[in-house]
Every structure is written in structure tokens, then in C-alpha cells.
N, C-alpha and C positions, 0 to 999 in steps of 0.2 A: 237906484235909478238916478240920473241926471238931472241937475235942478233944471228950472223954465231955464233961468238964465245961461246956462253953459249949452246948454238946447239951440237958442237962439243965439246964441255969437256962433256956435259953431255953423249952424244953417247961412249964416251972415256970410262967414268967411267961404264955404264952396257955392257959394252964387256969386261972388265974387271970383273964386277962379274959370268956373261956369263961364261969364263971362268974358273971362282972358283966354280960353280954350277957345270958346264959338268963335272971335275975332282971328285968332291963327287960325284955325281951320277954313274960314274966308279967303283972308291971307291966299293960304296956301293953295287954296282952289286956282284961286284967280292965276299966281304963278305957274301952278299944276298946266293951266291952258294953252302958254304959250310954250313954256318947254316943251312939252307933250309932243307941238307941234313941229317944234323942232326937230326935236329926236324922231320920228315919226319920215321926216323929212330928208334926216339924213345918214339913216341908218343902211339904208340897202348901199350906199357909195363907198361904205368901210367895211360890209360883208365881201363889197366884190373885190374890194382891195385886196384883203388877204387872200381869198381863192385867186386871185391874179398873179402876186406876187410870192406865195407859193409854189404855183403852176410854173413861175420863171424858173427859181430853183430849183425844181424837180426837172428842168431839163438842163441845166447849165453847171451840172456838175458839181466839179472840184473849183466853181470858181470866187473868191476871194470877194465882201463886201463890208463893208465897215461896220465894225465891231464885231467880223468872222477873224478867230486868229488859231491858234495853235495851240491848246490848253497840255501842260504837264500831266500825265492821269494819275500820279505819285501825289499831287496835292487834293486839298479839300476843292468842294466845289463852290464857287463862291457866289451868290445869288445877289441879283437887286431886283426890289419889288416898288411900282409906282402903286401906292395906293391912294385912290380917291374917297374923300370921306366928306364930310361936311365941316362947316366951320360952326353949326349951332345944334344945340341935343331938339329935344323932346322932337324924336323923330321913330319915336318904338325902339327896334332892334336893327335899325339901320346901320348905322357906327358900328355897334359891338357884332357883325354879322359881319362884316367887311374885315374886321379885326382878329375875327376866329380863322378865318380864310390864312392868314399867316400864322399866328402861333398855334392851332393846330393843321395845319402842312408840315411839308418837308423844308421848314427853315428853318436852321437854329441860329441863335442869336448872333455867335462867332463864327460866322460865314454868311451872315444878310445884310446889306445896307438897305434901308427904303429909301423911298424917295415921297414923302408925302404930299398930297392935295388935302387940303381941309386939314383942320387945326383940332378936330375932335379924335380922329385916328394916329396923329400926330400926337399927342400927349398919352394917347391910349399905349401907344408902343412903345416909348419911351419909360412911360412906368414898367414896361415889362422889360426891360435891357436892353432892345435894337435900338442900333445905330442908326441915326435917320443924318440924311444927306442935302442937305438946303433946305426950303420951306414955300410952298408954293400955294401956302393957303387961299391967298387974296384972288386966284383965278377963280376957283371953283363959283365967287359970285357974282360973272358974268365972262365963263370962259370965250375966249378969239381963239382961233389958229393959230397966231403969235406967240400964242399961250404954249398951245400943246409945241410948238416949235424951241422955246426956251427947254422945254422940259425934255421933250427929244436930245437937243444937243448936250445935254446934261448926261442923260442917258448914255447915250452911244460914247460920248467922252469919257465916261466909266469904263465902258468895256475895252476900247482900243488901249485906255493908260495901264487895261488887266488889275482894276479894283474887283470888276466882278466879272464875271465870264456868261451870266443868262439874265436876261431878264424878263418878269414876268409883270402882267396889271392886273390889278384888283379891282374891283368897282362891279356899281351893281347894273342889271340889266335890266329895261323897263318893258315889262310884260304889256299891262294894263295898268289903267289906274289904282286896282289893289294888289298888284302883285308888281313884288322886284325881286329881282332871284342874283342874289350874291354871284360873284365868278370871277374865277381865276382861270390867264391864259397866259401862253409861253408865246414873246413877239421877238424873241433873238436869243440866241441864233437857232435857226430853223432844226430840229433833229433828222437827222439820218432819217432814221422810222418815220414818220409825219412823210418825205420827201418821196420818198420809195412807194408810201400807196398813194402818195397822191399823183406818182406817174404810172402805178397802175390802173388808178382811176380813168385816169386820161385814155392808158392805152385801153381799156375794157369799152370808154363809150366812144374810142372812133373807131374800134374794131382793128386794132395795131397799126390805123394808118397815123403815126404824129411826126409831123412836122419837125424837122433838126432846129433849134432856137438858133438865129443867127442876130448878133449884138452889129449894130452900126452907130456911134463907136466903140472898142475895145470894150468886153463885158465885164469887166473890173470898173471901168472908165463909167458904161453903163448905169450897172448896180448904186456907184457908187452915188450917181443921182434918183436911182429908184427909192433905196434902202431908207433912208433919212426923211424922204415924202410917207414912205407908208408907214414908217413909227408915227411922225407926226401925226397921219392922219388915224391911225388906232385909238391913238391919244385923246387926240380932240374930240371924237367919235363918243369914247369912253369918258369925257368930261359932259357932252349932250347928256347923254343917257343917266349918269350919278346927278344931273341939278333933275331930270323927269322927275328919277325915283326917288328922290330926297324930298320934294314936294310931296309926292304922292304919300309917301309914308308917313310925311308930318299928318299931311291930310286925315289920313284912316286915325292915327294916333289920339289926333285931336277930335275928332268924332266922338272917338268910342271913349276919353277924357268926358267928354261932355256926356253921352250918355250915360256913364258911371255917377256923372256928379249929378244928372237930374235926379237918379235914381237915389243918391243917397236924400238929397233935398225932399224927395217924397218922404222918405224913413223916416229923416228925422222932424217934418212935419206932424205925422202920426205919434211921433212920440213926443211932439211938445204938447198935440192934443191930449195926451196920455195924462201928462205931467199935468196939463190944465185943471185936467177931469178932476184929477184927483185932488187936487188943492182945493178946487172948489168946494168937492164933497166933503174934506176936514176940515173948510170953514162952517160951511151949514152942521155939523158934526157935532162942532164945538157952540157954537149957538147953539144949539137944541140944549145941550147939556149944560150949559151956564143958564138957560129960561128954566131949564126943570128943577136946578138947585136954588134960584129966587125961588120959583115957586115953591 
């Protein structure tokens, strides 16, 4: 058994982290509320974006939008992924849930560049051998639109120079406050498959009445102002959503941190009682038996 004193430093030290756990979980609350509200706010404006500009594509053909180009099918396919992550841990399996989304997918290291947000999934990948592509840690705490627009033209400047030929985002989506569900989507360039049922959707709920898409100006000219708004705005969309869920997670993290450490704080209460009990009774033990050998 444990003496009192290793009993008590240790009790000492997890009421101390006790402590440091309940203050982030406040923290995190508080931050929890207005992201929340954000995201909450500005989510349905990037769902409709993509069923929008989807919808364009599935009527406009064969036509040409920036970072659409003409890929070789003799070479490898070359992938860039934006992942969002955080820039600070104890956030449960936030980070390394966002991080498995790439190394176990369809990306290997010699045909991926990332593009990181947060400085945790950033170093996570790095240990694992992908090439990561600038560093855009410092948005993720307090991203603008400026933001997701730096990181857009980064993006799409990749694909037109033919570094990478798709690109997909990582990041998590915010359910509720105890739920974030990892995910991975494909924002360029649009497949074939994806375009085709999404103009049979179209023709199925207007009953094959659809409209011929006409561009004023040129649909090149068009796109070529669509395309780079609706990266952006996926982008910014998926940076709202990664600060909710990144609160959130800390939040639950930090809870269930603190419930663990009251519970151990109980244990080892009981066991300092333990350890009391017992000293006591080998003092009175031993008095007894030095009174009976005077006497």
C-alpha cells in the first residue's frame, strides 16, 4: 500500500489539474456559444452554394472554369487536400480524426500536397511524410473571408499551374454541441458522375421541363467569376464549422477530464483513509505491547 504521503501529493496534484480542466471547459463553453451561433447562421448559405453551383455545371457542359484543365490519364493522379484542424490539443480525437480522414483515404504521400489550417494536423502529417503547401494556421483563430480567399487562391493556383489536378476539404462538421462528424468532400473539379445525376435530379423534379442555362457574359467569362466565390465560400463555411466543433470537443473532453479526476480524488481519499486507519491502529498496537512488557 501507499504511504499517507504519496496518497496526499498525489490527491494534491489531480485537484490541481481538476482545476485546470473545469477553467477550459468554461473556457470552452463560453467560446462554444458564439461559434455555435455562427455556424448555425451560416451554414444553410454554403449548402445552397454548392447545390447552386453544381446545378450550373450539370447544365453547361463541356465548359471551361478555373482549375478545369485536361489531365494526362497515363500519369498519377495528383491530390490537394485543405485540412482544418486546430492549433491547440486536448480536444479528445478531434485532430487525430481529421488526420485519419487522409492517411487512411485514397492519398498517398507521393501524389498529395495539403494545404493545412491549424498547426496540430499540420505537424501530424508532416510526421507521416506529406508534403504540406504554405501554413495557414493563424486563421483558424478568428477566421474572415479574406481568410478562406487567401487560401482559395492558393488552391486553385495549384490546379491551373497542374501541381495537383482535385482538390478535396477536410474538417469537421458541427452536429450539436456533442457531436462532430469528421468529413471529407471533393470542391474541384466537379466529376462527371456527381454532374449527370445531378441533372437527372433536376430533370426528375421538374418533370423534363429544364430550362437551357444561358451565361450573359460568355460562360467561361461567367464561371470564371462563379468558380473562385464558391471555393471561397466552402472554405470559410468549413473554417465556421472546425472553430464550433473544436470548442465543442474541447468542451466534452474537458468534462469528462474533470469527471475522471473527481472520481479518482474520491479513490484516493478512501485510500488515504485507509492508510490512516491503519497507522493509527499500529500505533495504539504498539503501545499496548510496550505497556504489557513494562508491566
Amino acid at each position: 500500500m501507499a504511504s499517507m504521503r504519496d496518497i496526499k501529493r498525489r490527491k494534491e496534484s489531480i485537484q490541481s489539474t481538476s482545476q485546470i480542466t473545469k477553467a477550459m471547459k468554461l473556457v470552452s463553453t463560453v467560446k462554444l456559444q458564439k461559434a455555435k451561433g455562427r455556424a448555425e447562421e451560416t451554414q444553410p448559405y454554403f449548402n445552397k452554394m454548392y447545390e447552386t453551383v453544381s446545378g450550373l455545371l450539370a447544365k453547361s457542359g463541356t465548359a471551361r472554369y478555373p482549375g478545369k484543365r485536361e489531365k494526362n490519364p497515363d500519369e498519377p493522379c495528383k491530390k490537394g487536400v485543405i485540412v482544418i484542424s486546430s492549433n491547440r490539443g486536448l480536444a479528445g480525437g478531434y485532430n487525430s480524426n481529421l488526420v485519419k480522414l487522409v492517411t487512411k483515404g485514397d492519398f498517398d504521400r507521393e501524389n498529395t500536397i495539403i494545404f493545412p489550417v491549424g498547426r496540430k494536423g499540420l505537424e501530424s502529417l508532416v510526421r507521416q511524410g506529406y508534403t504540406c503547401q504554405g501554413d495557414f494556421s493563424e486563421v483558424i483563430n478568428n477566421p474572415l473571408f479574406g481568410d478562406a480567399v487567401s487560401i482559395g487562391k492558393t488552391v486553385i493556383g495549384a490546379l491551373e499551374n497542374g501541381d495537383i489536378d482535385e482538390v478535396y476539404l477536410a474538417y469537421t462538421v458541427f452536429k450539436n454541441t456533442v457531436t462532430q462528424i469528421p468529413t471529407l468532400i471533393k470542391i474541384l473539379p466537379f466529376a462527371e458522375d456527381d454532374i449527370k445525376e445531378n441533372a437527372q435530379e433536376e430533370d426528375e423534379k421538374n418533370k423534363g421541363a429544364v430550362a437551357q442555362m444561358n451565361y450573359e457574359p460568355e460562360e467561361e467569362e461567367t464561371l470564371g467569376y462563379i468558380i473562385p466565390l464558391y471555393v471561397n465560400s466552402l472554405i470559410f463555411g468549413a473554417l465556421v464549422e472546425a472553430v464550433a466543433s473544436e470548442n465543442g470537443a474541447r468542451m466534452q473532453a474537458m468534462d469528462s477530464a474533470t469527471s475522471n479526476a473527481e472520481e479518482m480524488i474520491d479513490t484516493l481519499g478512501l485510500q488515504y483513509n485507509r492508510a490512516r486507519q491503519a497507522a493509527i491502529t499500529q500505533e495504539l498496537t504498539e503501545i499496548v505491547a510496550g505497556a504489557s512488557a513494562i508491566s
